[in-house]
N, C-alpha and C positions, 0 to 999 in steps of 0.2 A: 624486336625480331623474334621471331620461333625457335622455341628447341632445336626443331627441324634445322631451318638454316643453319642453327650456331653448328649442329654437327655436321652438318655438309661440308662448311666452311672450315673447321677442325678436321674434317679426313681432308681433302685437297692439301691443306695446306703443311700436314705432315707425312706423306706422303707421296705429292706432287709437285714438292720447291724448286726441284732443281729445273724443271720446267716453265717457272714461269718467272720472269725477268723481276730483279729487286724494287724495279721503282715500281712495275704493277702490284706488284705485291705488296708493298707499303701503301697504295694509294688503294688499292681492297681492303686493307688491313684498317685502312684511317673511315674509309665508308663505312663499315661492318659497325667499329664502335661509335663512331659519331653520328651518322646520319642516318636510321634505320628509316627510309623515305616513305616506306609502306607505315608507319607509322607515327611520322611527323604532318602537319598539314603544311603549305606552302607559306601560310603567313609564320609559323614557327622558324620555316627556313628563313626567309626575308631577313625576322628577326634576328637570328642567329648570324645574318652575315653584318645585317647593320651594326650588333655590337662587337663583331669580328674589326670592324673596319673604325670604330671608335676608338677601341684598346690599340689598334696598332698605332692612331694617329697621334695618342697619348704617348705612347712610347718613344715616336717620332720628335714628338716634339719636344718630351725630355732628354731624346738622346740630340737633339742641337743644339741643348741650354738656352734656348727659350725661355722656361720657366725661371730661369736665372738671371735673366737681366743679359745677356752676352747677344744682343741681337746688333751692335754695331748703333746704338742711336735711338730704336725702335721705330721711328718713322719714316728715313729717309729712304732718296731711290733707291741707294743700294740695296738697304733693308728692305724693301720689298720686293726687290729683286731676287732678292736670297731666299727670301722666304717663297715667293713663286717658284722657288728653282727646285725648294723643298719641297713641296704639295706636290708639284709634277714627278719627281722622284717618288713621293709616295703612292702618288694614284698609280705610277706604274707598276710600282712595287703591288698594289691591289691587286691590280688590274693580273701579271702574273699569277698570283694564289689563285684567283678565279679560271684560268685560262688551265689552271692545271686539272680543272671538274670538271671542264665543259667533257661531251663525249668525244671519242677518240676519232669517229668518223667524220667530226665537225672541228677541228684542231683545224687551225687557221691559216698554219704554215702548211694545209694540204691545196690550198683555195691561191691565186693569183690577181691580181687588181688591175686589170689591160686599160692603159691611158689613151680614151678616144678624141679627147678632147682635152688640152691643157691650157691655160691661159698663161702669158710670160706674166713674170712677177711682179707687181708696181709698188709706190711710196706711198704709205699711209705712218702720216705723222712721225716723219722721219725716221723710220725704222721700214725696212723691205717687209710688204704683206705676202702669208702664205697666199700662193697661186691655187689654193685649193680650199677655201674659206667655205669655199660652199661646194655642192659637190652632187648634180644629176648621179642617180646610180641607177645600176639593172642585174641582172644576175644570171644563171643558169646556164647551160649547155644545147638545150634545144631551141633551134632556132624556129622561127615561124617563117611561112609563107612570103609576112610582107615585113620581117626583118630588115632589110637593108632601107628600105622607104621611113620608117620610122626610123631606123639608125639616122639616116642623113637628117632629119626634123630635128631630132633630141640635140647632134653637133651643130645645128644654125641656131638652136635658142642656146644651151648656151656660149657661143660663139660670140653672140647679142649681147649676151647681159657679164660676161669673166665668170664664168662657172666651171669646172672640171667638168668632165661627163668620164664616169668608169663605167668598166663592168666587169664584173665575179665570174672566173671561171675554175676550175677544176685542175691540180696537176698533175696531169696521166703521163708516167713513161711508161714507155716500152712492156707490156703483157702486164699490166697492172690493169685489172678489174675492181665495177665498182659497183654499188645498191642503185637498183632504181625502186621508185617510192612504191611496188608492188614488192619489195625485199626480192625482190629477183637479182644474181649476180649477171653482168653482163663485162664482156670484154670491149678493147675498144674498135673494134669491125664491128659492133651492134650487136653477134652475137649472143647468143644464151650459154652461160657456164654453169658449172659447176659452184654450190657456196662455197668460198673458199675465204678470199684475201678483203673478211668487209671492215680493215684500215678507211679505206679512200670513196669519200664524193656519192654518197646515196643520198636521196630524200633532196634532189634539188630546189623543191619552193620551200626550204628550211636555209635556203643558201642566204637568202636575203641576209638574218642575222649575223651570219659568220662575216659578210662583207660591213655591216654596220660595224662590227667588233674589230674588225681589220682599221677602218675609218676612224673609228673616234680615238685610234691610239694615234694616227697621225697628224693630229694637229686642226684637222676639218671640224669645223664650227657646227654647221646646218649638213642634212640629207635629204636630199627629195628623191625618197626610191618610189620607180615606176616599175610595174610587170612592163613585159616585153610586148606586149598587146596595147599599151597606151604610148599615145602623142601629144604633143602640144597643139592648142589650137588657137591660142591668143598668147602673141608675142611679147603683147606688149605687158602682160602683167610678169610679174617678177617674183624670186622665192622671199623678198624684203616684202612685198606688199602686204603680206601674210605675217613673218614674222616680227614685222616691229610695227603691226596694227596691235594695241592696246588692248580690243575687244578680243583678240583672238589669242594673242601669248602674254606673258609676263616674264619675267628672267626664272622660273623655275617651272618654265613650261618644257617640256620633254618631247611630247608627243603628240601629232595633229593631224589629224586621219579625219575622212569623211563616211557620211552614212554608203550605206548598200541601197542599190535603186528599192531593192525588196525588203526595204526594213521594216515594213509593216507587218512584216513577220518574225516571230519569236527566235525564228534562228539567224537570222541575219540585221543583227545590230548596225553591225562595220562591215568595211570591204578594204584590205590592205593591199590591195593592189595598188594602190599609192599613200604612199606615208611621209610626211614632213620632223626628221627625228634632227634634235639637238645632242649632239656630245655631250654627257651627262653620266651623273653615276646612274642617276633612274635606267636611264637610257641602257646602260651596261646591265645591268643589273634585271630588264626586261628579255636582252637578247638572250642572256644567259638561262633564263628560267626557261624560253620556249623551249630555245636547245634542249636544255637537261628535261625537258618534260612531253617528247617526245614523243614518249613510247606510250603516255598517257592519253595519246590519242584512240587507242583500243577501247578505254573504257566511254570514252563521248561517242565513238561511232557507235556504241553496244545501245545507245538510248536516241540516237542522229541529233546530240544537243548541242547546238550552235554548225545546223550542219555538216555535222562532222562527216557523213556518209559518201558524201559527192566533195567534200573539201578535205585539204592537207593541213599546212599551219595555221591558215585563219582559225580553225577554233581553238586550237591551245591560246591563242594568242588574244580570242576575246576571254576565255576563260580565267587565265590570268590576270589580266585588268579587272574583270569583275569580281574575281575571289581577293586583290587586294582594293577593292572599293573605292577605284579610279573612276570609273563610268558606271552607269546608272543603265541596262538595257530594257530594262520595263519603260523607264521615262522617254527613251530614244522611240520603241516600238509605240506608243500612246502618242506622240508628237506624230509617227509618219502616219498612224493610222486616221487622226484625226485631222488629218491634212495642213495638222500647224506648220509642217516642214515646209509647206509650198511659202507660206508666209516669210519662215524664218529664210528661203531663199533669195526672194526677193526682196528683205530688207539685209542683205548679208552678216545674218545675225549669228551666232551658236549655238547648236543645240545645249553642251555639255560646256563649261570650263570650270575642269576641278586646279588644283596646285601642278599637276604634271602633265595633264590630259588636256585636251580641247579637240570635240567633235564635231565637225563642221558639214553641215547637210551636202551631200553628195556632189551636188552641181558647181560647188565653190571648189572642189579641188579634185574629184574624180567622177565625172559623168559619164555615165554607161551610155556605151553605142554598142547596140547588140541587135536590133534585129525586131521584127515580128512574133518571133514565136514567144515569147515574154509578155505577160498579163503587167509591162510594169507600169505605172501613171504617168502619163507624157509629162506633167510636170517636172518630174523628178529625171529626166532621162537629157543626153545633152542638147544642146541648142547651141547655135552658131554666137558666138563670143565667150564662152565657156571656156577655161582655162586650159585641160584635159579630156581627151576624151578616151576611152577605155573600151575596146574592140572585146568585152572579157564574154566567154563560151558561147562561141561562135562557130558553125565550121568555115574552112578555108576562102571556099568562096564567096560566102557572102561579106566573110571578114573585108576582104578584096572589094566588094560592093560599095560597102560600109566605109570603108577610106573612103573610095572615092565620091562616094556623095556626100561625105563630109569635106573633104577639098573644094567641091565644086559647091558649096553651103558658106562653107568659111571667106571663099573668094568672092561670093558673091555678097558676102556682111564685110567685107573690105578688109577682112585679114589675107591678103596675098602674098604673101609670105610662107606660110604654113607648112604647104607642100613642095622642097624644092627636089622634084623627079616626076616622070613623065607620068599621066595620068594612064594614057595610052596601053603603060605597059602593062596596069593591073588585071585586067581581064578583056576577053574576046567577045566581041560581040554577041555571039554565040552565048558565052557564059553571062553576059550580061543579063541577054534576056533568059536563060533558067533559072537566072538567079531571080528577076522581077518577077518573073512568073512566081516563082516559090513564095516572096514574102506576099505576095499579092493574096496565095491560097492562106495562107499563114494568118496576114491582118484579120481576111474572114472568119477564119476559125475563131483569132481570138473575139472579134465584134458578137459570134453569135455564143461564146462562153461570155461576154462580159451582161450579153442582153440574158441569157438565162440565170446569170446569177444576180440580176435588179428582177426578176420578172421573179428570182426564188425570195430577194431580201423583201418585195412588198406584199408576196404570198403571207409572207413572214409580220410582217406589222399587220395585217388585215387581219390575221388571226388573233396575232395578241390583243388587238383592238376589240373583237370580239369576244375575246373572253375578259377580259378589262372593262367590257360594256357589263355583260351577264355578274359578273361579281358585284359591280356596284348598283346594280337594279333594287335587291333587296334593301339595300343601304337609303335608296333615292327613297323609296316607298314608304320607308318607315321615318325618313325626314319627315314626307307630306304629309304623313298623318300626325307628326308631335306638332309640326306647323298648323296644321288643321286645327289639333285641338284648342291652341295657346288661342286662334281667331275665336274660335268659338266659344271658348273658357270670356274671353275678352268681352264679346256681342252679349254674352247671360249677363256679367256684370255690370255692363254700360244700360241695361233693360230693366235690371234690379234698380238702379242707379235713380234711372228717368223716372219710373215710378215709384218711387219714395220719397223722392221729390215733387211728386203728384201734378207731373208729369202725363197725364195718360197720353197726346196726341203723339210723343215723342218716345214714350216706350213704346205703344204701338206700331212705330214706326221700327222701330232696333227690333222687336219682332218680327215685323215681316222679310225685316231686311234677313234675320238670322232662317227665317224657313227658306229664302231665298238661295241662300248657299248652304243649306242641305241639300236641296235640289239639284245643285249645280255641283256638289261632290258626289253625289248618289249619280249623275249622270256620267261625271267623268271617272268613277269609279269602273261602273257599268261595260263603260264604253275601254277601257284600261282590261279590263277581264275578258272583255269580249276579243280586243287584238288579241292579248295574247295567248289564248287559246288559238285561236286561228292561226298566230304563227307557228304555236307548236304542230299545227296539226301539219301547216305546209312544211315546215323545215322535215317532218318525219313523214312525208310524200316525199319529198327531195331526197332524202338518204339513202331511196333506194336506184337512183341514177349517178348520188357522188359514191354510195359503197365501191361504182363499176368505176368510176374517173369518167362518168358522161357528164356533160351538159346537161343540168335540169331544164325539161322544158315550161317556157311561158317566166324563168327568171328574167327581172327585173332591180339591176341596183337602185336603192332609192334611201336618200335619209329621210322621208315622211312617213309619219306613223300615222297609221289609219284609226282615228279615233271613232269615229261613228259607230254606231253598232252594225249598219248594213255594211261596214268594210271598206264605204269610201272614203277617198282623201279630203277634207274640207282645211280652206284656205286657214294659214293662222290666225287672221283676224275674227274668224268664228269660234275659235277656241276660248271656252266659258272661263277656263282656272288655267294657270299658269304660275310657277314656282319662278319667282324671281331670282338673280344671284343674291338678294339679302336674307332672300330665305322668308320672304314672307307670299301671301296670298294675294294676286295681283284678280280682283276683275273687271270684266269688260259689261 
């Protein structure tokens, strides 16, 4: 930390104590010497908590005599009963230390867990299972347009399969204001305030974490959080299919997110609009970094890396995985770009599985349904039996569209089920058709961006191909002549040969065969100088029509080369010398 700071920190705090509450003051007092963050990197922090959480467990387990032999047996059930009873007491004993860093505006006792769906509790292996094993989640405070349609979807799946369904909300009394993600203070009639009281509930798509952190103290195994913009589209798969598929987790698997429709691009790796998260210390220990690295979002928007510009927490949150070298985004972006994802979709393969991670291409567990105005590849975008589908930057209406021709898609692939509420009520006929109207204007626009951009990518090869040609002319040229000479080096010797062996009917022959192709290189030489002269002279007539971007007139594409000296084209079979691929002198 700077000079600066320390004395800043030095006048406030002798001067300003009585002002500011003992525990804040110890827990600035503990950051100041311990964590100078502007000059730690995040895998130093990491570190620092991993051997935090080692020494305490060492502790732990010396202060239960453990190390002593006093564990009752060492093996039996009690014994690991006991010992289960101690790790859970420790991790929550962790789990508190860390809860004491997160930020004050993300403090967990500010947030609420609304039970939308509970499932009663049944008997697994004689012992009552938690009713909340697995656990649909959502989060935030604004609701959308077709909120309640997708609410009812999310409670009939899982309804289907014994899943809890919650969701994260905010707890507002009485003239308590709170951040919204523009740092704006707002009251709770919507209005605009004054800054004042920023305690409570800002930065709502950062809420996500604070309800994972809430969850994995309670006992909940799995998470499948959904943005409030995705549905279910096939019933019949389940959050098991996924995770106790071999290929896709392992027991120290954490976190299982798919690609971004637009991951062929350098800022969009992932899209966590839907996330598959394991109770886990990783897991903890993720939520907590995005939280506390929040404000670290200023410096990604200042460069727009990992889209930081147009997005909230997704880039902390790719930035983090990829500063502790969880995922690989160069290898994600090279896969979508060369269209191996479309593959790895159809054989439902992984992009990534590291020990925590596993990236799973877009359509396996969150497929974009968005719309027209999106350049994204139909491959990659949802199709009817596709698990998820994700409504994500959309406006209103067409969002409304969008369900419903995915309803009316799904029912018609024999998922009828899907949508249980009236189709009728999404939009008016009226809004129907502005809405088809629009994507209609929309798809064109994109058709005639996708034809100019193949009409700019072959402009593009045509070019390089010509200058690809021009480089290697000189090269070809001075092949034919070291070829040239080796034959002819060859014909003097086979002539010296024949006639020293007295020979004369058959060196006379190797001589005339040798004046022979003198002739026949002295013509194709000839005739070699003479194109291309003449093409230089047309290309530099042409130049003065491509200078304007006209059309040269009387152009003609052609791969024949005019060998003759009057300029016409003669069939290949008239062609005297020809350069085989061996590299030798073929003639006819």
């Amino acid at each position: 930390m700077s000079g600066a700071a320390n004395t800043t920190f030095r006048r406030r705090s002798s001067t300003d104590q009585s002002n500011v509450p003992a525990g804040e003051m110890g827990r600035s007092l503990l950051m100041v010497r311990l964590l100078p963050t502007s000059a730690l990197s995040l895998n130093t922090l990491f570190c620092l908590a991993v051997l935090l959480y080692v020494l305490a467990w060492a502790l732990l387990v010396l202060y239960s005599g453990m190390l002593f032999g006093t564990g009752g047996g060492g093996g039996g059930p009690d014994d690991r009963a006991a010992r289960r009873t101690r790790k859970e007491a420790f991790d929550s004993w962790f789990e508190d230390i860390l809860e004491q860093w997160i930020p004050p505006w993300a403090s967990p006792s500010l947030y609420q867990l609304e039970d939308l769906y509970v499932p009663s509790a049944g008997e697994e292996d004689g012992h009552t299972r938690h009713p909340c094993r697995v656990v649909i989640l959502t989060s935030g405070d604004l609701r959308i347009d077709i909120d309640e349609p997708l609410r009812a979807n999310r409670q009939l799946y899982a309804a289907q399969h014994g899943y809890c369904y919650k969701h994260l909300s905010c707890i507002r009394g009485s003239g308590q204001r709170w951040m919204n993600d523009n740092n704006e203070t707002e009251s709770e009639s919507g209005g605009r305030d004054n800054e004042g009281d920023r305690r409570l509930c800002h930065s709502p798509h950062y809420w996500r974490y604070i309800a994972l952190w809430k969850l994995m103290r309670s006992g909940t195994e799995w998470i499948l959080y959904l943005d409030g913009d995705a549905m279910f589209t096939n019933l019949n798969r389940t959050v098991e299919d996924v995770t106790r598929n071999p290929a896709y987790a392992s027991p120290s698997t954490a976190l299982l997110v798919g690609t971004d429709a637009d991951c062929q691009s350098p800022k969009f790796p992932l899209n966590n609009g839907v996330m598959l998260v394991r109770a886990s210390t990783f897991a903890h220990m993720l939520a907590y970094h995005v939280l506390v690295r929040k404000d670290y979002h200023r410096a990604l928007n200042h460069t727009d890396k990992w889209g930081a510009r147009g997005l909230h927490d997704q880039p902390i949150l790719i930035e983090v995985l990829a500063e502790l070298r969880v995922i690989n985004p160069e290898a994600i972006q090279a896969a979508c770009s060369s269209g191996a994802i479309v593959n790895h979709t159809a054989r439902g393969e992984v992009l990534h599985r590291g020990r925590h991670v596993t990236v799973l291409p877009g359509r396996l567990m969150n497929s974009f349904r968005r719309g027209n105005t999106y350049a994204d590849m139909p491959e990659l975008v949802w199709q009817p039996g596709d698990w998820i589908a994700h409504f994500t930057g959309t406006a209103n209406k067409v969002r409304r569209y969008l369900l419903r021709e995915t309803c009316h898609a799904s029912h018609v692939a024999g998922h009828l089920a899907v949508c249980p509420f009236a189709l009728s009520s999404l939009l008016t006929p009226d809004e129907a058709a502005s809405v088809m109207e629009t994507e209609r204007v929309a798809l064109s626009e994109r058709q005639l961006r996708r034809a100019h951009s193949q009409r700019s990518m072959r402009i593009q090869r045509a070019a390089e191909q010509i200058r690809s040609n021009s480089d290697k002319l000189p090269g070809a040229l001075d092949h034919l002549r070291h070829t040239i000479d080796r034959y002819v080096t060859r014909l003097l010797e086979c002539a010296d040969w024949s006639m020293g062996e007295g020979d004369e009917a058959r060196g006379e022959e190797m001589l005339g065969y040798l004046e022979e192709v003198a002739r026949q290189v002295w013509q194709n030489a000839f005739q070699l100088g003479t194109y291309t002269l003449k093409a230089a002279q047309h290309t530099a007539e042409q130049m003065v029509n491509i200078d304007q971007c006209g059309v040269p007139d009387g152009v003609e594409a052609t791969t024949d080369l005019p060998l003759s000296a009057d300029g016409s084209r003669p069939d290949e079979s008239d062609a005297s010398c020809q350069v085989t691929d061996a590299g030798q002198i073929a003639l006819s």
